[in-house]
N, C-alpha and C positions, 0 to 999 in steps of 0.2 A: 308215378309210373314205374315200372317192372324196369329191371335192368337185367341184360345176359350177362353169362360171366366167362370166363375166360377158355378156350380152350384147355390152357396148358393143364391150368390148374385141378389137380387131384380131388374129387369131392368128397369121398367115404372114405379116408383116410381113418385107421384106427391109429391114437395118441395114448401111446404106452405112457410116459412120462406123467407119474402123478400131480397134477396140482389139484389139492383138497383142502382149502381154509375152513371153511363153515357148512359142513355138514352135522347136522344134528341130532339130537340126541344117540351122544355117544354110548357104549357102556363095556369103556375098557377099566381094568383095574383101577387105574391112576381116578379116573373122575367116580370110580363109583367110592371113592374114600371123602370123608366128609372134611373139607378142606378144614384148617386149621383156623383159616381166617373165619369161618363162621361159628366158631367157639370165641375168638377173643375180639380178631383184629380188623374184622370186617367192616363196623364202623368207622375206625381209623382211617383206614384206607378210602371209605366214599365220601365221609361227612365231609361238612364245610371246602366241597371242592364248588367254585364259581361257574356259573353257568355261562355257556358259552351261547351268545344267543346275535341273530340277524334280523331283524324287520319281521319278530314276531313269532319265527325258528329258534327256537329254545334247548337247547340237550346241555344235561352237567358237563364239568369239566373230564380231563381226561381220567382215567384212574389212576389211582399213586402206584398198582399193579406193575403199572407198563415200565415204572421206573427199574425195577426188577432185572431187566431184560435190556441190553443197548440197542438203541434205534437203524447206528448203523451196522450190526449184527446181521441184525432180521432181513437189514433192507438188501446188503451182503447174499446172503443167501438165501432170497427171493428171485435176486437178480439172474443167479448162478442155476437156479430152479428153470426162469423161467428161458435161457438161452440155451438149457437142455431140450426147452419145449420146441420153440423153434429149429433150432440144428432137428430133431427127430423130424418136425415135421416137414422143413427144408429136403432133410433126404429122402423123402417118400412126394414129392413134387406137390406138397399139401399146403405150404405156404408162400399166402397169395402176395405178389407181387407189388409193389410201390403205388403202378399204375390201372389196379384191378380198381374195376368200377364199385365194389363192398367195400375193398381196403379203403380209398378214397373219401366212400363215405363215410367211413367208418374215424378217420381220421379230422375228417372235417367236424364232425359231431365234437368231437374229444377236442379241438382245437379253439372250439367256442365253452366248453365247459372247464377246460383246465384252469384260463385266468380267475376262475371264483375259487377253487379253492384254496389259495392262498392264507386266506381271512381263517379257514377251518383249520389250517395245520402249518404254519411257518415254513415245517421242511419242506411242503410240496413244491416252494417257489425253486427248490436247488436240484427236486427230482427229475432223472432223465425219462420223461413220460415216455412210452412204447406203445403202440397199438400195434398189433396183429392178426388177422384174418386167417382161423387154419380151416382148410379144405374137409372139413369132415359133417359125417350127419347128424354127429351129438348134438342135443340142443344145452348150449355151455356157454356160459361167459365168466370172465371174474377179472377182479385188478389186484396185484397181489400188490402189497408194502413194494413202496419205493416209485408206485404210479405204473408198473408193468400190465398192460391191459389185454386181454386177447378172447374174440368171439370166437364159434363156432359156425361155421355155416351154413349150421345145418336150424339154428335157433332163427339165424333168420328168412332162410329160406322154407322152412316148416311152418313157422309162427306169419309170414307176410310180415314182418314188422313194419311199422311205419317208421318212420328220422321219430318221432316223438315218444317209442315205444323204445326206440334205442338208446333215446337218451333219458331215457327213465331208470333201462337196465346198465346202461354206464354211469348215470350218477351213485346209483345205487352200490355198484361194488367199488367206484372211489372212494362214494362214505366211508368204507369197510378202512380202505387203505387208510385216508385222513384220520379217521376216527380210533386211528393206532388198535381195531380190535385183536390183529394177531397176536401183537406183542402185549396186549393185556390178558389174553388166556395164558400166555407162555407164561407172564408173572404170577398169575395163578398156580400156573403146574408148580412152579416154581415155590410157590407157597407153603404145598405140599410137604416138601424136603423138611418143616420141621419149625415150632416155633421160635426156635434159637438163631437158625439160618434166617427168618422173615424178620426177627427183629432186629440182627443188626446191619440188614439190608432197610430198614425202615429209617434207622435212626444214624444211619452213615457209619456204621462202624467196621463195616466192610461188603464189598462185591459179592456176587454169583455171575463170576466170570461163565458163561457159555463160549462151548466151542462151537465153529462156523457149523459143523458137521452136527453137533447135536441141534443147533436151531434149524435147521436146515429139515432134518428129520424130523422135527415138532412141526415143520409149516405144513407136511405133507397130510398129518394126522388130526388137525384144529378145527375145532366144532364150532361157530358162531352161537350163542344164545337165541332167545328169541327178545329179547332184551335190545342187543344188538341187531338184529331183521329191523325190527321197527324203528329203532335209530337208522341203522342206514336209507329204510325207504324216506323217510322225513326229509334228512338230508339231501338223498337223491333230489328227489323232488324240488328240495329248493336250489339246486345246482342246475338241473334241467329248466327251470322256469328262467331263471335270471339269464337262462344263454337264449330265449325266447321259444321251449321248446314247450305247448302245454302240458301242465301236471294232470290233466286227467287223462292222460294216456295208460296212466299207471293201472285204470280201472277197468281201462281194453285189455293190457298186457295183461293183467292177472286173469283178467275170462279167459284169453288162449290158451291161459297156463292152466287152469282150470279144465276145460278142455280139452290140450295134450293129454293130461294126466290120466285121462280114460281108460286110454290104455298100458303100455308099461310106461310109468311115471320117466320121464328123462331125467338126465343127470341135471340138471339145472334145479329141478326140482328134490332132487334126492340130496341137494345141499342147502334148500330153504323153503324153511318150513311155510304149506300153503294152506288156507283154510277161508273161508264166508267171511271170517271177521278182520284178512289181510284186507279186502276190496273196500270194508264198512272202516276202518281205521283213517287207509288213503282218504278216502271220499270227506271224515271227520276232518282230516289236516289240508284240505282242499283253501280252507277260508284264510291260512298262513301262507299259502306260497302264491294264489291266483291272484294278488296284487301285485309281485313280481312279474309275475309274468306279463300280465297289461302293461307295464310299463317296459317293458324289454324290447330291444330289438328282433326280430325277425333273421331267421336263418335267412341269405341272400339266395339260397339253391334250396331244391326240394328233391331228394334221390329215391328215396323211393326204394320199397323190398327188389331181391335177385327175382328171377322167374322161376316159376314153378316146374316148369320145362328143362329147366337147367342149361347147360351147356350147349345145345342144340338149338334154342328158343332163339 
């Protein structure tokens, strides 16, 4: 069932404040250079890393990349990123409140999927998870390093989402966090700087110390693969099933996205990449997670998209 949403609350709010993780295909200087690691050290770096696998969810382990890079660095100034986002969108009356009937939902969704990721990433049992609801009509969402989450409400007041579409698109960019991608592109760029600098980063003979300021400025510019897409929707999926939310939702959400796309592509879409073969992939890794989900509990509430009337309805 539709829900109104608040007076107070700002709805087209524009959010100056860059957060950009995984938009793709970059083609700035740095990545159109042929990393270093694919002349020598590239196998180094992936082989013999152990897979990390759940009841049937499979993906390698993490990259040796991310070692590169300090975890609490990233997570530092994601953090500092994303309470830029909200102070901006706090002072333009765009950030919904405790008691808004999206935030709510929006928290309750994220409250049933955080206990799983544990198993996927150790830090996330110490991270101070945040959801956020901003007032605006981008259709956006992401969870930056460190568990910081924040929709747009414009993704789901546009899209109609359903709780099962949202927790398709919130496991999906936890993957992102969990699955440490940012801080593996960073050890990549990182890479870059020179064979000399990656090998004795490799073999402990000393640091690439980053400062808060340049990781910070790396988060704002970072491409996800398409490598990474399809690891995190996997993932997704099986974070959403296990909280009892079904994984085929994922095959609704992508027809809307599909369909958004019509016309001018939204920002959602302009950081991951979509195509016929995102919807036929899901639908392939269905047979991995719908056993999760049979056996899951059941959300206790059902919330339901904002109205399409908006504020007034």
């Amino acid at each position: 069932m539709s829900t109104t949403l608040h007076q107070d609350l700002v709805e087209d709010a524009t959010i100056t404040t860059r957060i950009d993780l995984h938009r793709s295909g970059c083609s700035c200087a740095l990545h159109g250079r042929r990393l270093f690691t694919g002349l020598l050290a590239g196998a180094a770096a992936t082989a013999a890393l152990p897979a990390l696998a759940r009841d049937g969810v499979e993906v390698g382990g993490n990259s040796k990349f991310t070692k590169l890079v300090s975890a609490e660095q990233v997570e530092s100034a994601a953090q500092e990123q994303y309470l830029q986002m909200r102070q901006e969108a706090s002072s333009k009356r765009a950030l919904a409140p405790a008691n808004h009937p999206q935030q709510q939902r929006l928290q309750a969704i994220a409250d049933r999927l955080i206990p799983y990721t544990y198993e996927w990433n150790p830090r996330a049992r110490n991270w101070t998870w945040q959801v956020s609801l901003i007032g605006s009509k981008e259709l956006n969402a992401f969870c930056m390093p460190g568990g910081k989450i924040a929709f747009y409400l414009g993704i789901l007041q546009t899209l109609q989402l359903s709780d099962e579409e949202v927790a398709m698109i919130m496991g999906h960019e936890m993957a992102h966090a969990l699955r440490e991608h940012a801080r593996e592109r960073m050890g990549k760029q990182t890479a870059t700087r020179g064979a000399i600098e990656l090998g004795a980063a490799i073999f402990g003979l000393g640091g690439l110390a980053r400062s808060a300021a340049d990781i910070g400025g790396q988060l704002l510019t970072l491409k996800y693969g398409r490598d990474d897409e399809s690891e995190a929707d996997l993932v997704g999926m099986e974070l959403a099933a296990r909280s009892g939310y079904n994984p085929r939702a994922g095959v609704s959400l992508w027809q809307k996205m599909a369909e958004a796309s019509k016309g001018a592509p939204p920002q959602f879409l302009s950081t991951h990449p979509s195509s016929s073969t995102r919807i036929q992939d899901i639908e392939a890794n269905l047979p991995k997670v719908e056993p999760l989900y049979a056996r899951a509990a059941r959300p206790p509430r059902v919330f339901g998209p904002p109205s399409l009337r908006g504020a007034a309805g």
